[in-house]
N, C-alpha and C positions, 0 to 999 in steps of 0.2 A: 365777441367770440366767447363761447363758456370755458369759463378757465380751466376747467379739469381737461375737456380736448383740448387746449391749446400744454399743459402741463405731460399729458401723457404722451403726446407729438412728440414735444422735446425729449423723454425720455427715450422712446423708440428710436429716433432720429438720432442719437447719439453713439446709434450703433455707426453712423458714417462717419464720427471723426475718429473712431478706430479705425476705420475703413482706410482714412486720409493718410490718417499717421500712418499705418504699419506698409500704406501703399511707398510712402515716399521716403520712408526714414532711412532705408536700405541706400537712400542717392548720397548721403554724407558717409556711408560707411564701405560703398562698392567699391574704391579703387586702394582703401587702405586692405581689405579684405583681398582682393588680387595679387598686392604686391606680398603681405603675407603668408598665401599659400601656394605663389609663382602658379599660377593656373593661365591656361591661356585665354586668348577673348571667346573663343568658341565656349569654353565650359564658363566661365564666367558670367556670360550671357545667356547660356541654357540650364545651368545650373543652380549659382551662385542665385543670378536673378529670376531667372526662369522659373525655378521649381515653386516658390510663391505664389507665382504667376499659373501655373497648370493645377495648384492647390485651388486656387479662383474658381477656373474650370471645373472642376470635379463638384466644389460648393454650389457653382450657378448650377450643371447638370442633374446634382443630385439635391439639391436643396428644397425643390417643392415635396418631396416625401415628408418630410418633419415637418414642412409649414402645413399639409394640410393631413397628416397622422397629429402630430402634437398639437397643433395649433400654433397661430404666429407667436402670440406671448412665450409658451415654451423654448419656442425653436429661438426667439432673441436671447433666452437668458443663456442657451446652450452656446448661442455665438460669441456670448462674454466667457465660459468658459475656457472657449477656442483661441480664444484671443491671449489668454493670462498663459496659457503653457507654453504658444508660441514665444510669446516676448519672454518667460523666463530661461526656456530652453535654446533660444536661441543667443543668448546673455551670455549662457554658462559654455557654448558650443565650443569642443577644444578641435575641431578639424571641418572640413567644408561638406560631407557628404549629412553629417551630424545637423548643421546648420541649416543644411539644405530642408531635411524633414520638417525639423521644428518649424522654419519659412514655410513649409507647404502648408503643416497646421492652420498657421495663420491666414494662408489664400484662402482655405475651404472658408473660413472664419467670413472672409470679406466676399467672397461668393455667394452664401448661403444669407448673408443679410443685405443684398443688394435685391434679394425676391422677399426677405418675412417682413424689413424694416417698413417700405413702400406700401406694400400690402395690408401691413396692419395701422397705417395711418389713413389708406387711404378708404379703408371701412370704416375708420372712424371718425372720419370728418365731413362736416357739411359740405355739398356741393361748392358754392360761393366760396370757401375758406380752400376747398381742396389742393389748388391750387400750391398757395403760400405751407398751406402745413406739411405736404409731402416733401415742396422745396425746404424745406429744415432739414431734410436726410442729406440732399448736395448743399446746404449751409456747412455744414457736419464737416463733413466732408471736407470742404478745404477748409474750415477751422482746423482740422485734423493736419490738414498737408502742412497748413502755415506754423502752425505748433510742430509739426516734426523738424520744419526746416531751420525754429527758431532753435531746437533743441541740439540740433545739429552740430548747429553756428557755435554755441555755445559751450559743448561737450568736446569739440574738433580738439583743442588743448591741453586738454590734463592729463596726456600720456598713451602710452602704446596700448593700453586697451580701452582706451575709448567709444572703439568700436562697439565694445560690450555695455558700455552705459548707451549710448545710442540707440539699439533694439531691444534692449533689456527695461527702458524707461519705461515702455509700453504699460507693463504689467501694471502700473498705478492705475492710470484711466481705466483698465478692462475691467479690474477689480471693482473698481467706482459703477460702472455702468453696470454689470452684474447685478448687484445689490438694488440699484434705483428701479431695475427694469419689472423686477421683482411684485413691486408695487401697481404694476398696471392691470387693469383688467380684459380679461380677453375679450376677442372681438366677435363683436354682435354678428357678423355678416355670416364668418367663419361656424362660430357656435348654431344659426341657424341649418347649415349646408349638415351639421349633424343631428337636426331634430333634437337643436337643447331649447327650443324657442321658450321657455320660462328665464333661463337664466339667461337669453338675449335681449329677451323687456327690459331685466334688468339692469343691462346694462345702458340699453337706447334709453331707456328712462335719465340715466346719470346725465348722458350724453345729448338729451335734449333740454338741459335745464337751462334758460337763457336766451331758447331757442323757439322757434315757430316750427316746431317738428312734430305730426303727432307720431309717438311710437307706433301704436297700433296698424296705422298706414304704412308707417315705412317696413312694419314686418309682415303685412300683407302683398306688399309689392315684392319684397325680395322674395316671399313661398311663392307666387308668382310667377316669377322667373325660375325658382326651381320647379314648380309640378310642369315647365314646359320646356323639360331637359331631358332628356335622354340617356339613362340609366348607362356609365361607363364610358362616357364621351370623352374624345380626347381635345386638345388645339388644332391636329390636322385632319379633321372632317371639311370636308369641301367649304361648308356653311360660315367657317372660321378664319380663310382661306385667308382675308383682307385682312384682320386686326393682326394672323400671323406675318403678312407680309410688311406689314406698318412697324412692326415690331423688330423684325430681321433688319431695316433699310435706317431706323433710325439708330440702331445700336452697330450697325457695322459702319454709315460715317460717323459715328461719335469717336471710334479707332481709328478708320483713316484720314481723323487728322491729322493724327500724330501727336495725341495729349499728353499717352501714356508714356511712350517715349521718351516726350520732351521733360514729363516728372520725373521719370526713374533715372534720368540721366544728366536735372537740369545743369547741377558745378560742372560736369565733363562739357556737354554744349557749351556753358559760358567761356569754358576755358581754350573749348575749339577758336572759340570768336574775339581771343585775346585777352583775355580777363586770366587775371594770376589765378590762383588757390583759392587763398581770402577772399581774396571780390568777390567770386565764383559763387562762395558759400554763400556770401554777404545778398548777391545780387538775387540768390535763389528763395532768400527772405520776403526779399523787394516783390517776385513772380509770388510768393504765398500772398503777400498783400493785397497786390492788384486781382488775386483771384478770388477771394474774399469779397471783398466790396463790389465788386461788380457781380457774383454769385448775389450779394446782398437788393443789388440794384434789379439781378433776374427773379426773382422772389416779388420783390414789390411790384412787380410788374405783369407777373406770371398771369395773374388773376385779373386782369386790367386789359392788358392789348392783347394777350392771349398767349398759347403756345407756338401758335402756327409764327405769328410776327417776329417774337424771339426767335426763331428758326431763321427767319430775312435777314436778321438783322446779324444775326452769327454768321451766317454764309456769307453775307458779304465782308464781313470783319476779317471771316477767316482768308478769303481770297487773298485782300490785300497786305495782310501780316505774314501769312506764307511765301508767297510771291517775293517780300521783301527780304524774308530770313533767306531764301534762297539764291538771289539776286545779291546779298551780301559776301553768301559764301562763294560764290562764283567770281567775283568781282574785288574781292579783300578789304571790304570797308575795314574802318578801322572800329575796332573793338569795342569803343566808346559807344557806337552806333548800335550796335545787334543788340543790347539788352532791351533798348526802347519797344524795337520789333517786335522781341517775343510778351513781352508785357502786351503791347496789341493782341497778339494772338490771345494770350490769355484771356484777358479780357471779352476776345469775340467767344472763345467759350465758355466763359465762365455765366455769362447776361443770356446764352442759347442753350445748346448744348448739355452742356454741364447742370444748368438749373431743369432742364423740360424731363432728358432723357426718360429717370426715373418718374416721373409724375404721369408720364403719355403714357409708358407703358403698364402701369401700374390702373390706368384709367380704362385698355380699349379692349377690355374679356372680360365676360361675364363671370360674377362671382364662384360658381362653383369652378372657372379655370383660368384663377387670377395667376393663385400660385405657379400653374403651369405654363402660363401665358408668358410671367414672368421670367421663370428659371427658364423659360426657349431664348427673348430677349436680351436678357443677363446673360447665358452659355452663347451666344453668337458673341455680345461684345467682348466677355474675358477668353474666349479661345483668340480671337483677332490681337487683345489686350497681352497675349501670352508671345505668341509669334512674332508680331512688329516690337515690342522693345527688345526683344532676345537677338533679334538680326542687327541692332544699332550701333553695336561695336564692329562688325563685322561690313556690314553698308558703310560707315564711316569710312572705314582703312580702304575699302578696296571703290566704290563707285564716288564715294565722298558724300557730306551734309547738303551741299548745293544740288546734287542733284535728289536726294532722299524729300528735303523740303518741297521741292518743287515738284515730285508727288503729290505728295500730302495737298497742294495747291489744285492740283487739275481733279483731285478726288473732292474735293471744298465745292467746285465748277457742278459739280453731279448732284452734289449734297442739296443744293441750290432749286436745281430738276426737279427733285423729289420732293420739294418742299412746294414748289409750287403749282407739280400736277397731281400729286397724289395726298400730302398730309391732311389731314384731316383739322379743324378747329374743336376743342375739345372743352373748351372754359364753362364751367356753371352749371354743364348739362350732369343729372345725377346721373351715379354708375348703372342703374340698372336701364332707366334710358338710354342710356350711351350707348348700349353691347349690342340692345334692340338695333339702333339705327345704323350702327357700322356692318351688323349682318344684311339689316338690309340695304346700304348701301353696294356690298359686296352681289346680293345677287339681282341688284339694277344693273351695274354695271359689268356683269360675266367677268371680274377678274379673277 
């Protein structure tokens, strides 16, 4: 693999362990935050956690503007900006509606690079590789969650505003990734869709050193694809109908699992399930672990058995990891028990799910409506990502975890459906073939 693509991946991709962290660092500091501003679970949960959460929203909704006005490169270093205010202003935050803002900052931050991050790696990388290098954004990602958790763990102790070192830690990494991102060059795919095709050789030229690429063809093929596009085309033209619907179906069971949930909530869950404080914290460690390495596991494999198989392989995982967090809570296992569960579960999404999401959808639209392909994709999952954790204090007290889990289970059962009569297998095939054959997949089969 040529090491400048495998180098500029990493940098890009590092927008997702911001992503991770600032997703989950709020779960060690949400119940000290409640008891300190006596707020009740309703605001707490639309608020407190919420507002981050509809910050997401607002970043997926609006985020393809700057990825394809500024261009990806721009629009990442703007998400490192987004990222340094939130975590500092939310540090300094002396009341909850103040906290809230700065938290929403920080959503738009993780919304709006869940469409440039994807996007701009996944123009820059060889078909064969595309796979593994997009999967470095959900590596990111839970490196991201597993460092918030670890940071957590270890800040939980040094006193009554801990909570401020907790979301305020942020600002180091954002900083860091700012400056690195700095250094990449923008992307060939993007730069052609503006008629800059000199400074696009340019950069295919960097990008094919190593490689069996010739530039000149690959920027033939991509003017290609654009002289037989339709001047102000949108994702919902009839023609685009399927890669819209593959897109919608994979980002709204990625939610009704119940991932986000179970991250923004893990100590409370463990502690639903009999686990003290400590453990809770400790155990929420153990769930960054196992979702790492098995993230890691989904990666090496992305490019291998494919997307569609990681998708079997998660649905079934996730059945039976559901099935059993639910059947725990229903049944009062004893405490010891439920952490193994949810570790499952993780796992089943970390190797499917978690690893494919962003790479499929970042794969099934053609280049001039990746970004938009995307930010429709991304705005289905973080609308759903905003609603289901914001209800989980309130489902808890009143219907209970036994029955919420086992939801999430019979929605796993669907996930399954979709995988096997509609997903598409996506591995090797370049992007501009790809878009070809899913439209005309779309109008063989009148969906």
């Amino acid at each position: 693999m040529n090491k400048k693509i495998l180098l500029w991946s990493i940098t890009a991709a590092f927008a997702g362990f911001l992503f991770g962290f600032d997703t989950v660092v709020i779960s060690g500091a949400e119940k000290k935050l409640q008891l300190l501003w006596g707020t009740t679970d309703l605001f707490h949960g639309s608020v407190i956690i919420g507002m981050a959460l509809w910050g997401t929203v607002i970043g997926a909704v609006f985020g393809s503007i700057p990825t394809n006005k500024l261009g990806r490169k721009q629009t990442l270093i703007w998400i490192g900006v987004l990222f340094t205010i939130s975590a500092i202003g939310s540090g300094l935050a002396n009341g909850p509606w103040t906290f809230a803002v700065f938290r929403f900052i920080g959503g738009i931050g993780v919304g709006v690079s869940t469409i440039a991050a994807p996007a701009y790696i996944s123009e820059i990388a060889p078909a064969k590789d595309r796979g593994k290098l997009v999967g470095l954004y959900q590596f990111n990602i839970v490196f991201g969650i597993l460092t918030a958790f670890f940071s957590n763990y270890l800040l939980n102790d040094i006193g009554e505003n801990a909570w401020r070192w907790m979301v305020g830690i942020e600002a180091l990494p954002s900083i860091i990734y700012t400056l690195l991102v700095l250094m990449v060059p923008k992307s060939p795919r993007w730069l052609i869709t503006k008629s800059r095709s000199d400074e696009a050789k340019e950069v295919i030229d960097l990008l094919s050193e190593d490689q069996d690429q010739d530039s000149e063809k690959l920027i033939l093929e991509i003017k290609d694809e654009m002289d037989n596009t339709v001047p102000n085309e949108n994702i919902f033209l009839k023609k685009y109908r399927f890669p819209l619907v593959l897109a919608f179906l994979i980002a709204f069971f990625n939610q009704l699992s119940g991932i986000n949930a179970f991250l923004y909530y893990a100590p409370r869950i463990l502690e639903e399930a009999g686990l003290g404080e400590s453990a809770a914290l400790l155990g929420s460690i153990g769930v960054g672990v196992t979702n790492m390495f098995f993230t890691l596991l989904g990666i090496f494999l992305i490019d291998r058995l494919g997307r569609k198989q990681l998708m079997y392989i998660c649905s079934v995982g996730y059945i039976i990891s559901l099935s059993l967090v639910s059947a725990a809570f229903f049944l009062n296992w004893e405490g010891s028990v439920m952490p193994s569960f949810l570790f499952m579960f993780i796992a089943a999404h970390a190797i499917g799910q978690g690893t494919v999401i962003w790479v499929f959808i970042s794969e099934i639209f053609p280049n001039h409506l990746r970004s938009s392909g995307q930010a429709f994709g991304s705005s289905v999952h973080w609308v759903l990502a905003a609603v289901i954790p914001s209800l989980v204090p309130v489902l808890f007290s009143t219907v209970g975890a036994g029955v919420v889990f086992l939801i999430f289970a019979i929605m796993m059962f669907l996930q399954l459906l979709f995988v096997f009569y509609m997903m598409p297998e996506t591995k090797g095939v370049p992007l501009e073939q790809l878009s070809k054959k899913l439209i005309k997949r779309k109008n063989q089969t009148n969906f």
